[in-house]
VMD Tcl script that draws the C-alpha trace (Angstrom):
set ca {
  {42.96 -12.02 19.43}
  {43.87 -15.01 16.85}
  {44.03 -17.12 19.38}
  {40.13 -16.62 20.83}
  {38.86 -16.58 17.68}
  {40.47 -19.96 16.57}
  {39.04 -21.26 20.09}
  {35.55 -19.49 19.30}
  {35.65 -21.49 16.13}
  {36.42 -24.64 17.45}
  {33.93 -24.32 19.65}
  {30.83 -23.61 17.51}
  {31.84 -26.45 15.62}
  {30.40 -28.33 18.31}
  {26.97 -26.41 18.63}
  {26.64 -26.75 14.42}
  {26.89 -30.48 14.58}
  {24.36 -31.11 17.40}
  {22.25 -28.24 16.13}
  {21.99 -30.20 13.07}
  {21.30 -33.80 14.27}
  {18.23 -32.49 16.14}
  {16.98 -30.80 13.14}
  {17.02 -33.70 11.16}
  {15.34 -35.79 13.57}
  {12.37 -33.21 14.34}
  {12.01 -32.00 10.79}
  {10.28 -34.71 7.76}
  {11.34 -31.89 5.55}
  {14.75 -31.68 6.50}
  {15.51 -28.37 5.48}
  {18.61 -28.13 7.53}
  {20.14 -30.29 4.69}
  {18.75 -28.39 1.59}
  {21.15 -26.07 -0.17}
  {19.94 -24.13 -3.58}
  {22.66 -22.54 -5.79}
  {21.76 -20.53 -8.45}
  {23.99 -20.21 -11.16}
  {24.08 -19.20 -15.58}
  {22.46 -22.75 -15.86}
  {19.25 -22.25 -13.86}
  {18.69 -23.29 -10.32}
  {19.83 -26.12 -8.55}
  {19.22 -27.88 -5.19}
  {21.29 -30.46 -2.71}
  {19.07 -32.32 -0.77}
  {22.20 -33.82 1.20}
  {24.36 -30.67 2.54}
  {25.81 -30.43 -0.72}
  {26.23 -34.13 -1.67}
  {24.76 -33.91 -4.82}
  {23.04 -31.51 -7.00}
  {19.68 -31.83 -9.13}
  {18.45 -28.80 -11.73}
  {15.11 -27.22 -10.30}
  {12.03 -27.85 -12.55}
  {8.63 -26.62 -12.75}
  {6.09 -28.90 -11.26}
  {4.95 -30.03 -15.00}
  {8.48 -30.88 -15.58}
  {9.28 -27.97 -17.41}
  {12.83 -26.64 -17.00}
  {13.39 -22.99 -15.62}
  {15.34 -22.33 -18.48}
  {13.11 -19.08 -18.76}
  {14.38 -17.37 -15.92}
  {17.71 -17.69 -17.20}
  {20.67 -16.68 -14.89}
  {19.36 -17.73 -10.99}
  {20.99 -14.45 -9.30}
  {19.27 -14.68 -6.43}
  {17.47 -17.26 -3.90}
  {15.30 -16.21 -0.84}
  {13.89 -19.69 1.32}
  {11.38 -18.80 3.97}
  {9.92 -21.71 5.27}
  {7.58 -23.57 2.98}
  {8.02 -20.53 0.59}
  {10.96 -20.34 -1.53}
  {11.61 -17.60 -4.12}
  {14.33 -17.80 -6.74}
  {15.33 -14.35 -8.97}
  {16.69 -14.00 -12.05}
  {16.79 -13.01 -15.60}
  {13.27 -13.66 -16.96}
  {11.75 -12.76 -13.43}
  {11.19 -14.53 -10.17}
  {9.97 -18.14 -9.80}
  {8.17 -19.23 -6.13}
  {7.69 -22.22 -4.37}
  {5.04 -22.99 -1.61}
  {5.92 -26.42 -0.57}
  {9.95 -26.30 0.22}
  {10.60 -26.45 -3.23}
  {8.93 -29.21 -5.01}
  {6.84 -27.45 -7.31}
  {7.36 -24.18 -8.62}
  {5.49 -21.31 -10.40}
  {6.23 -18.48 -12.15}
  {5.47 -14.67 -10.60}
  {4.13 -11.86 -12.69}
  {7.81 -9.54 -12.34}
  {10.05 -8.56 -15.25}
  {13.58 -9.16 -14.80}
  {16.60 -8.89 -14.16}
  {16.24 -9.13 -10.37}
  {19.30 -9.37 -8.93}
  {18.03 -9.57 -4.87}
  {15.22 -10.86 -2.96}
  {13.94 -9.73 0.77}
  {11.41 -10.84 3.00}
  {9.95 -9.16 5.98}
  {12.07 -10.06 9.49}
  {8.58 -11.58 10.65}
  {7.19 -13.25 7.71}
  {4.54 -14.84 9.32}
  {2.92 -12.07 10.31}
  {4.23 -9.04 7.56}
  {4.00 -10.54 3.54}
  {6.22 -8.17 2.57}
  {8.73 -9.10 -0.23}
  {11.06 -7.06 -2.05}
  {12.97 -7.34 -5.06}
  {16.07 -5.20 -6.43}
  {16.92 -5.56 -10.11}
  {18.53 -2.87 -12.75}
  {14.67 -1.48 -12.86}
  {14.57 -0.41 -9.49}
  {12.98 -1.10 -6.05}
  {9.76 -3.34 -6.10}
  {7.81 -4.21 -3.52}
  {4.68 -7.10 -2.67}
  {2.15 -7.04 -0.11}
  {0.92 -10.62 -1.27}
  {3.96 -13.02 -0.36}
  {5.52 -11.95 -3.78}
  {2.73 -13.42 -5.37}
  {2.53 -9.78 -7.14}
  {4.96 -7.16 -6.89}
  {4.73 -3.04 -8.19}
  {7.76 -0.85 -8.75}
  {8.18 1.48 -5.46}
  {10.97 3.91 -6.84}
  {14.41 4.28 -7.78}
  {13.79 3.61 -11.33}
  {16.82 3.63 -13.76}
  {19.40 2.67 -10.29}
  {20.40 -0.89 -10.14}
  {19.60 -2.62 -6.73}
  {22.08 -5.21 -6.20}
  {21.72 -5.78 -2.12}
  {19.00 -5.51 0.50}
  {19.35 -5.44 4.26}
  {16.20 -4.25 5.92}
  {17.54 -4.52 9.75}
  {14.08 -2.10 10.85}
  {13.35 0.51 10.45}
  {16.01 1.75 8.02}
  {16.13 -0.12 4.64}
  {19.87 -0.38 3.31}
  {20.11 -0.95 -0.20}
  {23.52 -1.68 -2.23}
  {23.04 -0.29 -5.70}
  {24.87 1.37 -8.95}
  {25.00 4.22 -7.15}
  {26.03 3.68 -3.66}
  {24.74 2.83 0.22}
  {21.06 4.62 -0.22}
  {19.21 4.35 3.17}
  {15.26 4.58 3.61}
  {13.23 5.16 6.76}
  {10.14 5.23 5.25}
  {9.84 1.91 3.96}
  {11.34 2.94 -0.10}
  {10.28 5.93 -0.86}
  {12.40 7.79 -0.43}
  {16.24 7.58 -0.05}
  {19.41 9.26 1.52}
  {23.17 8.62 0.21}
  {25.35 7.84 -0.99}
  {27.47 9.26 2.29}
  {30.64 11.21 2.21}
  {33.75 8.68 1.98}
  {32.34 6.12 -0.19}
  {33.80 5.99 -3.48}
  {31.98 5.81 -7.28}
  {30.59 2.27 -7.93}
  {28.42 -0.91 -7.84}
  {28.03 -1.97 -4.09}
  {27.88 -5.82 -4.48}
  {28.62 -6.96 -0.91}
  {26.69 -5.59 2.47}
  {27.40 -6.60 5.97}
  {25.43 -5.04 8.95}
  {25.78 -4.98 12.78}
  {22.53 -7.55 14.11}
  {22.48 -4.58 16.86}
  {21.92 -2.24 13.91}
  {19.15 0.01 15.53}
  {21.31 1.15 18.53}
  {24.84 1.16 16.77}
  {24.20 1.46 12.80}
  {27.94 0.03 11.94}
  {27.71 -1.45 8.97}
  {30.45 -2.70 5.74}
  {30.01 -2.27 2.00}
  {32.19 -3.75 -0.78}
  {32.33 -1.07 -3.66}
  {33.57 -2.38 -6.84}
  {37.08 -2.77 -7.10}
  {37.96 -0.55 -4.12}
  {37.80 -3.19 -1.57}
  {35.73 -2.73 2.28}
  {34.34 0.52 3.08}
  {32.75 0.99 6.76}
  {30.16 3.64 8.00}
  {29.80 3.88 11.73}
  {26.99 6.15 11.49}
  {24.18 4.76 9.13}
  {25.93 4.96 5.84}
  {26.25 8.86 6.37}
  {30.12 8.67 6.33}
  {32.35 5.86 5.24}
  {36.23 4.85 5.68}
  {38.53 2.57 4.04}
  {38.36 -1.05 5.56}
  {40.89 -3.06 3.90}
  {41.48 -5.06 0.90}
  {41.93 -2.38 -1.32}
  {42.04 -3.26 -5.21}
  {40.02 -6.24 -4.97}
  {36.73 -6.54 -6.00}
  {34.67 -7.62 -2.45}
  {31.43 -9.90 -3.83}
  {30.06 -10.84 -0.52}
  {30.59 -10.24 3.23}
  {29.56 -11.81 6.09}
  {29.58 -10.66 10.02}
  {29.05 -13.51 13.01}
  {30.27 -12.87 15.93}
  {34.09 -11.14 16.16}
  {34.81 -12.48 12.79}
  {34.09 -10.68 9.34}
  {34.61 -12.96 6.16}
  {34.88 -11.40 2.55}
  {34.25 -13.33 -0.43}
  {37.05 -11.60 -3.38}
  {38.06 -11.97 -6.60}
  {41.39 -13.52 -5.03}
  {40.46 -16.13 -2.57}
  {38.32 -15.54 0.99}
  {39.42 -13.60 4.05}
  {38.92 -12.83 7.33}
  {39.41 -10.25 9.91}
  {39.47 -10.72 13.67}
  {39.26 -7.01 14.77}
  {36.37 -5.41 12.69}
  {37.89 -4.75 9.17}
  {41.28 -3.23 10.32}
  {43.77 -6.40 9.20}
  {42.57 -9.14 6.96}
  {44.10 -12.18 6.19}
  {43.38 -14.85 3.66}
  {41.70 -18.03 4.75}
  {41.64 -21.22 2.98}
  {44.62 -22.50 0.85}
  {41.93 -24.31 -1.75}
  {40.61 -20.85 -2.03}
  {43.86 -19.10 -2.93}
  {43.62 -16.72 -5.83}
  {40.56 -17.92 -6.53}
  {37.20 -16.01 -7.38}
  {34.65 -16.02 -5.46}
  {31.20 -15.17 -5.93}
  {29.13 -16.09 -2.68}
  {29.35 -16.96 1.10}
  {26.66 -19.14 2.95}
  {26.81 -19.56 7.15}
  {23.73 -22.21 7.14}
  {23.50 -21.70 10.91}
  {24.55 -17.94 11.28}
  {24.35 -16.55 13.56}
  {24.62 -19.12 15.78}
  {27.72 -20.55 14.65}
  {30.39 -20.36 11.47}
  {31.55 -23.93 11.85}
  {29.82 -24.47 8.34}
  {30.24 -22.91 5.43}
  {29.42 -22.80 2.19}
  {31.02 -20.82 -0.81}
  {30.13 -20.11 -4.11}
  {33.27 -19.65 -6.67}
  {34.04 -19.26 -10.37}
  {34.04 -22.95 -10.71}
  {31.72 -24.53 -8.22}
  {31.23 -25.15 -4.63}
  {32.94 -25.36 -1.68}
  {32.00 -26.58 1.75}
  {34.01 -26.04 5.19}
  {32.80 -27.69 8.27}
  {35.84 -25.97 10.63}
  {35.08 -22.51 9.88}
  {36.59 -21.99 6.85}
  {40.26 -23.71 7.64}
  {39.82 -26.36 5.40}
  {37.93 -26.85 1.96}
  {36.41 -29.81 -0.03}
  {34.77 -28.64 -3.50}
  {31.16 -30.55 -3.45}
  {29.88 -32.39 -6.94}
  {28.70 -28.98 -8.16}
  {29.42 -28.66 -11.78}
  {32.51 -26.37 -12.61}
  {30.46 -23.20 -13.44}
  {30.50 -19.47 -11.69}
  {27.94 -19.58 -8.61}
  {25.77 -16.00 -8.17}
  {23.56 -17.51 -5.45}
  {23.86 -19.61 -2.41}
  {20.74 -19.96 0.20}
  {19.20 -22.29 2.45}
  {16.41 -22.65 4.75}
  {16.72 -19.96 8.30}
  {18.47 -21.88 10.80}
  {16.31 -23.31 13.71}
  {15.40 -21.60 16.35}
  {17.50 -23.08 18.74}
  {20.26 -22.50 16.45}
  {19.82 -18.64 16.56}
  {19.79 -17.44 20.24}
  {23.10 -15.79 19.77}
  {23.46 -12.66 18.16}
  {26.67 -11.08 16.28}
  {28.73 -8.48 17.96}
  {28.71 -5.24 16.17}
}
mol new
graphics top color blue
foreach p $ca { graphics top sphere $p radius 0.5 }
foreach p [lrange $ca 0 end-1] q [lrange $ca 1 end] { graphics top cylinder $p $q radius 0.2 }
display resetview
């Protein structure tokens, strides 16, 4: 099984570098080489995979020092939201000029609708709750769950997954109302969520509970099991194809048969915390990656083998986002 998925990784590094040459060319924007971090300093952005880094400003110049800690980053296409302390702050043109958005903070997550185009829903998880906009985010109203921290949103349709203070809660009635935490999942913050892409037919998904490690529910988040990596705290997960990465507070892993045996990944990672993972071209391919750490940024381009820490400055990353992949970059789809 090692062997296949070291072959599966060689070969998407392939696909990731064409996929990327074409976008270039065929894009003036070139979002397929913008990466924004968000971090205790405000919000930054690499216009050249990571190259360099600028701090975001408002379009008058004035710093975003008023949203305080960036916790959160959601790019759709020209729009681009950013979430933190004093609120959110959106973008309409890729993210050259910015604006602020009538929400109170904290908000620690941001979610658009699967089919943004055509559905302006946006929602936004903080420590006051659920809120939801009909407008693009332009305006946003709390929906429920007032008092319960919502740290992560997955909205895979119909159900709404939520990772909050007080477990896995699941709606099917778009927020309002919810059901969890599930039997098997321990007491806790859930700050990492990882869902099957084939989510409707075979609701397997992966939560990383405080300091208790992975958790996995094969049934919806109605019961949950131990998954590994017990006594770590998990920050972030991520599922393409066979392969399931967790982001720790000692160093990045990965596990080749669905969450049974883990093993670390990375030596530049070792022991080290991290805060974030970002697969620019997932779910297409995990040649590239991106990850967010106490200290900076990191950047793989052979699926996570070998590190090189980017010009970042040395301070803890709590967001990591780019533009959605192109089209022909997302054909595939992850195996549950």
């Amino acid at each position: 099984m090692r062997a296949r998925a070291s072959e599966a990784v060689a070969a998407v590094c392939l696909a990731a570098i064409s996929t990327h040459s074409v976008a270039q060319q065929a894009n003036p924007v070139v979002t397929t080489l913008s990466v924004f971090a968000g971090a205790a300093g405000g919000l930054w952005q690499s216009k050249d995979w990571g190259g360099s880094w600028l701090l975001v400003k408002l379009g008058s110049g004035e710093s975003l020092q008023g949203l305080g800690s960036v916790t959160c980053i959601l790019p759709q296409g020209p729009r681009v939201y950013a979430g933190g302390e004093g609120g959110v702050v959106l973008s309409e043109d890729f993210g050259a000029v910015w604006r602020r958005v009538a929400i109170e903070g904290p908000i620690q997550i941001l979610l658009a609708s699967r089919y943004p185009a055509a559905d302006p829903t946006v929602l936004a998880g903080g420590s006051r709750g659920l809120s939801i906009s009909r407008d693009h985010g332009s305006t946003f109203k709390e929906v429920s769950l007032l008092g319960t921290a919502v740290l992560r949103l997955e909205w895979p349709g119909p159900d709404l997954v939520l990772g909050t203070s007080q477990g896995v809660l699941v709606s099917s009635d778009g927020g309002r109302s919810f059901r969890g935490p599930g039997a098997g999942l321990p007491e806790g913050s859930v700050m990492a969520l990882a869902l099957s892409s084939f989510y409707g037919n075979d609701p397997v998904l992966f939560a990383g509970v405080g300091q208790t490690g992975v958790y996995r529910s094969s049934d919806g988040a109605r019961t949950w099991v131990p998954s590994g990596l017990q006594g770590r705290a998990v920050n972030d997960l991520a599922w393409i194809g066979p392969l399931l990465y967790a982001a720790t507070d000692r160093g990045l892993f990965r596990s080749e048969d669905a969450g049974k045996v883990w093993a670390p990944l990375g030596k530049e990672l070792a022991e080290r915390q991290l805060t974030r993972l970002l697969f620019p071209l997932m779910p297409a391919s995990g040649a590239e990656i991106f990850v967010g750490t106490d200290e900076g940024i990191y950047r793989s381009s052979d699926g996570g083998l070998n590190w090189l820490r980017t010009s970042f400055p040395k301070e803890r990353v709590l967001a990591l986002a780019t533009f959605p992949a192109p089209a022909s970059a997302v054909k595939s789809k992850r195996a549950p």
